[in-house]
N, C-alpha and C positions, 0 to 999 in steps of 0.2 A: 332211827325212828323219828318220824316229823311232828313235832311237836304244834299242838291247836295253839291258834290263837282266839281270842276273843270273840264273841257273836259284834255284829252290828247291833246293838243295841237301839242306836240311833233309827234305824229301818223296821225292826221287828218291832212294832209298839204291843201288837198281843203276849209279847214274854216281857219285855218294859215293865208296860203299866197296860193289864188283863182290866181295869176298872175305867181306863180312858173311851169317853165316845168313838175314837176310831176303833178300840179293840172293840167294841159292843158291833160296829159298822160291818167289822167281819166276821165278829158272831151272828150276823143277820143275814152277810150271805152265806153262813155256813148252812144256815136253818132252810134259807132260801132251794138252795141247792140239794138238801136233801129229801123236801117236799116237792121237788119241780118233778120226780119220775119214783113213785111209790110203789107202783108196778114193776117196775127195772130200774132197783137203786143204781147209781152211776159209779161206777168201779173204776174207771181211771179217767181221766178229767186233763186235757192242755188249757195253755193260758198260753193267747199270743195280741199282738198290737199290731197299728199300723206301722207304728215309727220305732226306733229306741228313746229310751226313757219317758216312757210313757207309763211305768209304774205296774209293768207285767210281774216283774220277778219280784218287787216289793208284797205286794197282791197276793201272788200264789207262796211266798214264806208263810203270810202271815195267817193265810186260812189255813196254809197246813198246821200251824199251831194250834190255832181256836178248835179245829178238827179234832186233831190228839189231846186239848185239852176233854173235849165229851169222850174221853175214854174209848179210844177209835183207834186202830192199826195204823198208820200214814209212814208211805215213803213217797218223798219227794225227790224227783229227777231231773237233772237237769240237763236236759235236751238243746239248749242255746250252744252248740260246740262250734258257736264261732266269737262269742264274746260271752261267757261263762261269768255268773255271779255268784252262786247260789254258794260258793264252798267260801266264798267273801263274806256274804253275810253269815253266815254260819261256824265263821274261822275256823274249816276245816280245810288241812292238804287236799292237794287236788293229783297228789301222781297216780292213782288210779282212780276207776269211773266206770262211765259207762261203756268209753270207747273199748277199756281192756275187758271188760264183760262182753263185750260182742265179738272180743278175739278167741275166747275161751267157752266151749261148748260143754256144758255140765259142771264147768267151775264155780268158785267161790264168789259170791256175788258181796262187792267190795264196799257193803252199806255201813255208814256213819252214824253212830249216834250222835244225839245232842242233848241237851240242858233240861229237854223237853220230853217228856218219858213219854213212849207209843212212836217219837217221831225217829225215823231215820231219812238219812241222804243218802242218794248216789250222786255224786258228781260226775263233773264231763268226764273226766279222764285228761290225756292227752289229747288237742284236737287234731282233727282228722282230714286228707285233703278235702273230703267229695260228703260233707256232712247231710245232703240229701240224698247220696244211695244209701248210708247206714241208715237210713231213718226209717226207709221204704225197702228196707229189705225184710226177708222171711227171717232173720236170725232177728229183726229187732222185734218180730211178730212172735220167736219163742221168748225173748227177754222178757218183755211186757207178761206172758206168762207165767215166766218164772216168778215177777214181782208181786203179780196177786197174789201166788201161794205164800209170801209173808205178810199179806198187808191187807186189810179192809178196805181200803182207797190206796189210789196211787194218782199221782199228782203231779206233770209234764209244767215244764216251763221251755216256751221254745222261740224261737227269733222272729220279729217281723211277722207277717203272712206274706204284706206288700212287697217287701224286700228281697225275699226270696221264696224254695219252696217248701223248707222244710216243714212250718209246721201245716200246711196244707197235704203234703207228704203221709204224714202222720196221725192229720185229723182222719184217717179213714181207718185207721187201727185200735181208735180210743170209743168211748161210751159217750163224751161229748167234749166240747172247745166251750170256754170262757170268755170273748174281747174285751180286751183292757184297753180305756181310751182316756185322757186327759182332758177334764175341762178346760177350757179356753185354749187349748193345742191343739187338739186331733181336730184335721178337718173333715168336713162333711162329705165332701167326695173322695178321700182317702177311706172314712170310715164305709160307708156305701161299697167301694171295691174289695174292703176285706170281706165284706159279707159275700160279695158275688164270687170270690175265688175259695170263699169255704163252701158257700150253695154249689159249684162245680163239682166240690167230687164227694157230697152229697155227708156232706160234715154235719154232726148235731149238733148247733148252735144252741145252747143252755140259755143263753145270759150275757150279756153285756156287764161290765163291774166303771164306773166312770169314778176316776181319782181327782183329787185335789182340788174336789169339792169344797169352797167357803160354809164353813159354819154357820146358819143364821142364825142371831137372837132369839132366845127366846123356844129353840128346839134344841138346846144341848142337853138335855136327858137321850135323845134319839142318835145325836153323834152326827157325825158330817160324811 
């Protein structure tokens, strides 16, 4: 049996310190996100960037906590099954996932708790050669199925847009996409292309979430 190791505490600041201006930043886009579609609350939700490390997987941790903190169902998945973080920050094993749920048809769906009561993971699993056919196939359209019937949200963390296809793949199986972009990195015409290769196959664009926002004097009640 594989024994946990430790959360990222360092990355999660909503399980850290719930009182910090950034934990309030993503309790604000949690509030955001559930008032953008009142009429059709948003039931499963991706989060993808232009680049890597642009603060996608940190992002969608930390609002799946603020989430399951308002007493809300959350499983968070992680869809990145070509450079995998999420069982990192969350020090959980990773030898099952999502990949061996899409081998197994009415099996046991291999979700992880955590620290954070409401919240579960699926991790990647083993990854996989052709991680944009599992993405965009009918079997990952029953998986996403299956995950609603435990969970009030579910919540995709997935690679690039620009980089590859997956999560464009995928934004056409979900209720909407998040972009995560980095101040003072993500550039202008990179950010412009992720919109137009999500505008192609007719992706719900929620929101935009922009990381690594300076502080300014004098609004630290409101958080950065």
């Amino acid at each position: 049996m594989t024994n946990k190791a430790a959360p990222n505490l360092s990355q999660l600041v909503a399980l850290r310190d719930p009182r910090s201006p950034a934990a309030e930043a993503y309790r604000a886009l949690r509030t955001n996100i559930q008032f953008s579609s009142l009429d059709k609350p948003l039931r499963t939700i991706l989060t993808t960037s232009t680049a890597p490390d642009e603060g996608k997987s940190t992002t969608v941790a930390n609002l799946a906590i603020t989430i399951a903190q308002s007493e809300q169902r959350v499983i968070l998945v992680d869809c990145d099954l070509r450079r995998p973080t999420l069982h990192t920050l969350f020090g959980l094993p990773n030898e099952e996932g999502l990949t061996s749920l899409m081998l197994q048809e009415g099996g046991r769906v291999p979700l992880q708790k955590t620290e954070v009561p409401g919240l579960m993971v699926l991790t990647s699993g083993p990854l996989p050669p052709r991680p944009a056919d599992i993405l965009g196939s009918r079997r990952m359209e029953a998986v996403i199925a299956q995950l609603r019937e435990h969970a009030d949200i579910v919540l995709f963390d997935t690679p690039p847009v620009n980089a590859v296809t997956d999560a464009a793949v995928l934004a056409t199986k979900v209720d909407g996409v998040l972009l995560v972009f980095r101040a003072g990195a993500t550039r202008r015409d990179r950010a412009g292309e992720a919109r137009r290769l999500l505008d192609k196959v007719n992706a719900n664009i929620v929101g935009v979430v922009l990381t690594d926002v300076k502080q300014e004097d004098g609004y630290s009640y409101y958080g950065s």
